[in-house]
C-alpha positions in Angstrom: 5.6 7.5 112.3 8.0 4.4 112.9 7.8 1.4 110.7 11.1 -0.7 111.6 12.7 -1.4 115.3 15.8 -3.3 115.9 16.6 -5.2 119.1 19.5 -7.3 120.7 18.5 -10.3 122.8 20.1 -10.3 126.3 22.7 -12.6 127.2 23.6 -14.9 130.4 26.3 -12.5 131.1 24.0 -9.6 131.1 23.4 -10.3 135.4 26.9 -8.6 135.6 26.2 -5.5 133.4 26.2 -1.8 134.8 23.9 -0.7 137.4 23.5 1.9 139.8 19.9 0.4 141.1 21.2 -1.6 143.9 18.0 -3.8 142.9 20.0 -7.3 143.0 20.8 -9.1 139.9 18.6 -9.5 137.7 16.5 -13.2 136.2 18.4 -14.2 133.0 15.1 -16.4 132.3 12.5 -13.8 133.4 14.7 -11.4 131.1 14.4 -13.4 127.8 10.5 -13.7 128.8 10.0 -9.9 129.0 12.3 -9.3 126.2 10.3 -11.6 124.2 7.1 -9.3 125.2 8.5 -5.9 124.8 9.2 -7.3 121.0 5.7 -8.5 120.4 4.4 -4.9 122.5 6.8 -2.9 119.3 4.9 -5.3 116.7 1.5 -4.5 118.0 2.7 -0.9 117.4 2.7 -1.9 113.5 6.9 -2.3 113.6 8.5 -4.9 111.8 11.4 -6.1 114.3 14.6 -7.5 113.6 16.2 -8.8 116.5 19.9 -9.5 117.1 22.0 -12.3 118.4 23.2 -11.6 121.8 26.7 -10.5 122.2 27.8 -12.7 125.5 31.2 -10.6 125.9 28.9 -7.5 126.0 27.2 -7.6 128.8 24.6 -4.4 128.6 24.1 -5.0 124.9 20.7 -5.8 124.7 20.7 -1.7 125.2 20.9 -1.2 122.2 19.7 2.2 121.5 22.9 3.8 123.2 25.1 2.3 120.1 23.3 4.5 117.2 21.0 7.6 116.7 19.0 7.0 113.9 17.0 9.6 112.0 14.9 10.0 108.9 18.3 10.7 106.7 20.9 9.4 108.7 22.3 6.9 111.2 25.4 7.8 113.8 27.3 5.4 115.3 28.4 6.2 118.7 30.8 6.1 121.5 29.9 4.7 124.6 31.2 6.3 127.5 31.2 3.5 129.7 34.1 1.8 128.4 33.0 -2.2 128.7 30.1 -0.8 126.4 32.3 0.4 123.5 32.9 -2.8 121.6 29.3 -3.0 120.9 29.3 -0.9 118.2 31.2 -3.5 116.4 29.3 -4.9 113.6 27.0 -1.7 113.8 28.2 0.1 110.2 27.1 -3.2 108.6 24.0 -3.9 109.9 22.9 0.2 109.3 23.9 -0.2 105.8 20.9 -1.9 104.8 19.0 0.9 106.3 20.1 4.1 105.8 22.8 5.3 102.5 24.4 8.1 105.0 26.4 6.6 108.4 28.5 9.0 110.4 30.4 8.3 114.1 31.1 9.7 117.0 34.7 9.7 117.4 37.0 9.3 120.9 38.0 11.6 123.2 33.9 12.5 122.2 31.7 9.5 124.0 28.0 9.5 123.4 25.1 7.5 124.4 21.8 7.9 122.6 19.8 7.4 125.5 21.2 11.5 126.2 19.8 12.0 122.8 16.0 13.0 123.0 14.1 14.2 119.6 11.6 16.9 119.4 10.7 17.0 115.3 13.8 18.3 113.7 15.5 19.7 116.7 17.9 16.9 119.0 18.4 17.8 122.8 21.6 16.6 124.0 22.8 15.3 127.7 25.7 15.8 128.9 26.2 13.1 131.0 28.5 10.3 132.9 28.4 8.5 129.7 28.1 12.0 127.3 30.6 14.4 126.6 31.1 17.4 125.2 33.1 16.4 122.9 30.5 13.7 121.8 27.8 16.3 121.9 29.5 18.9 119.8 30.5 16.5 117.1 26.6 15.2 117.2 25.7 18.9 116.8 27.8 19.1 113.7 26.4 16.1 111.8 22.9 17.0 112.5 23.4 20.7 111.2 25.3 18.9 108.0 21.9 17.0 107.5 19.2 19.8 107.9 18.6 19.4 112.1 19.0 21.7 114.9 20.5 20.6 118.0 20.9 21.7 121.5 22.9 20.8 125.1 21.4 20.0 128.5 23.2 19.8 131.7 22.0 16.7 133.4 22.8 16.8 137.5 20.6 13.8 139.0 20.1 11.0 136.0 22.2 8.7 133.8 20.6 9.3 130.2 18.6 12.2 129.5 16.0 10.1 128.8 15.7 8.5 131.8 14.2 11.6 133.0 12.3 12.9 130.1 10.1 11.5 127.2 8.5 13.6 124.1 5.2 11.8 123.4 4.4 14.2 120.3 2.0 16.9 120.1 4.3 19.1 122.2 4.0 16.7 125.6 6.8 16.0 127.4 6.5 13.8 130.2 8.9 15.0 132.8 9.9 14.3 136.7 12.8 15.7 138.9 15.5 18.3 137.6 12.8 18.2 134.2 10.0 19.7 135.7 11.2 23.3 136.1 14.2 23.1 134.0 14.3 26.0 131.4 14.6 24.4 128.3 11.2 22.5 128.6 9.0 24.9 129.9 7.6 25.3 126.1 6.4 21.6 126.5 3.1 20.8 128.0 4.6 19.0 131.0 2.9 15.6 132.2 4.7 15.1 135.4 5.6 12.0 136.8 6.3 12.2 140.7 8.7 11.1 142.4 8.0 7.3 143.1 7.5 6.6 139.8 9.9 7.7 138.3 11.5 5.0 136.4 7.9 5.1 134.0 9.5 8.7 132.8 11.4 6.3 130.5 8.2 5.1 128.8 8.1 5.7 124.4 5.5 6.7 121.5 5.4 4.3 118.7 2.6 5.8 116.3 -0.3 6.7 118.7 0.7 4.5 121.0 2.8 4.5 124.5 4.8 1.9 125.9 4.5 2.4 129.7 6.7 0.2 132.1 4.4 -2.3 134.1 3.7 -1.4 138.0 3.6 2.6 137.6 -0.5 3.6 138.1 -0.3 7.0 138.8 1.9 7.7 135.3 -0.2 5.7 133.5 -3.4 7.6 134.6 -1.5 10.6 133.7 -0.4 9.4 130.0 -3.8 8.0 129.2 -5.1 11.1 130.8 -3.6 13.1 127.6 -5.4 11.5 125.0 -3.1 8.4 124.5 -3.5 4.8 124.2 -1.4 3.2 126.5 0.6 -0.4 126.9 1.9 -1.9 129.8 5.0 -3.6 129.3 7.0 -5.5 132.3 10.8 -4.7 132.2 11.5 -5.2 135.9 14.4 -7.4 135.1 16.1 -4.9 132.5 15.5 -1.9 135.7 18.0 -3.8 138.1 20.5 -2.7 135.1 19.3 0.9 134.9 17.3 0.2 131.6 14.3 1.2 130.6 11.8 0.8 127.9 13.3 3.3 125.1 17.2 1.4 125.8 15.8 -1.6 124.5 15.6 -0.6 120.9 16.6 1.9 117.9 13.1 2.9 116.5 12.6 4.6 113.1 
């Protein structure tokens, strides 16, 4: 169970961050809205949310769950791969002190993003990615061992993040679409797929019972709610046009 989230507000400056979507750029105003929305979505969840001043020289900070990977005994600061992402980890140390007692960080040539970082229990899968490398993953693999978990590395060939292909919903689902579906190290997962034209609402999030579904996606809604779950919409259009999704927008535990 979660009982905290923390969040970054987007800036202006966030309609020139990083994106692959070729979605246009996106609504500053409509962003703040749905930003606003998504926080209120992670209180109804029963999370008390602290949200962040936005960092205007950062444009993709309101991602903030690619800075830190945050655990029941542990926080680790990362490395962004992108490089224009890396000074938002300034600030981060501080912030996680009032949180956790033990902080570790990912260290360069190793980049990670946490949005490669999906957990299952005690066991941490690990993409490597545009924006993960191994470097970055092997020194992840070495804090989580120091700290009791288990940890494992997945090539990733068609996505970003990890998890914008793949989502553990607990009791052993694993919503899944493209290179997921038959990929070897999930076939112990109950696989809820998500096809192909939806699948940006792979990226959805359990918060205690509940999953956060992107707004617009019927079929993968069906399919979650389907599974025994209670399910909330959220509208994050504007934060798609940057290649975020629902889990980017927040560090959860």
């Amino acid at each position: 169970m979660f009982t905290k989230a923390i969040v970054r507000k987007p800036a202006p400056t966030m309609i020139n961050g990083l994106t692959s979507a070729n979605d246009g750029k996106p609504d500053f105003d409509l962003a703040v809205q749905q930003h606003e929305a998504y926080i209120q979505a992670l209180e109804s969840c029963g999370l008390e949310v602290t949200c962040l001043e936005a960092l205007p020289e950062f444009p993709d900070s309101t991602f903030i769950e690619d800075v830190a990977l945050l655990t029941n005994t542990c926080a680790i600061i990362t490395t962004p791969g992108a490089p224009s992402r890396r000074g938002e980890i300034q600030g981060m140390r501080g912030l996680l002190e009032h949180y956790f007692e033990n902080i570790e960080a990912i260290q360069t040539p190793g980049t990670l993003e946490a949005g490669d970082v999906m957990m299952v229990d005690s066991h941490f899968f690990i993409g490597l990615s545009a924006r993960t490398n191994l470097w970055g993953a092997h020194q992840l693999l070495a804090y989580l061992q120091k700290y009791g978990f288990t940890g494992s590395v997945v090539d990733l060939k068609e996505v970003l993040h990890l998890k914008t292909g793949v989502a553990y919903l607990e009791g052993n689902n694993l919503l899944a679409c493209g290179e997921f579906l038959t990929h070897p190290d999930f076939q112990s997962f109950n696989i809820l797929p998500i096809e192909p034209s939806e699948s940006y609402a792979a990226n959805s999030i359990w918060i205690n019972d509940t999953v956060l579904v992107p707004q617009g996606y019927p079929h993968a809604l069906q399919t979650i709610s389907q599974a025994g779950y209670d399910v909330l919409e959220v509208d994050v259009s504007e934060f798609r046009k940057l290649d975020g999704g629902l889990s980017c927008l927040s560090l959860r535990f």
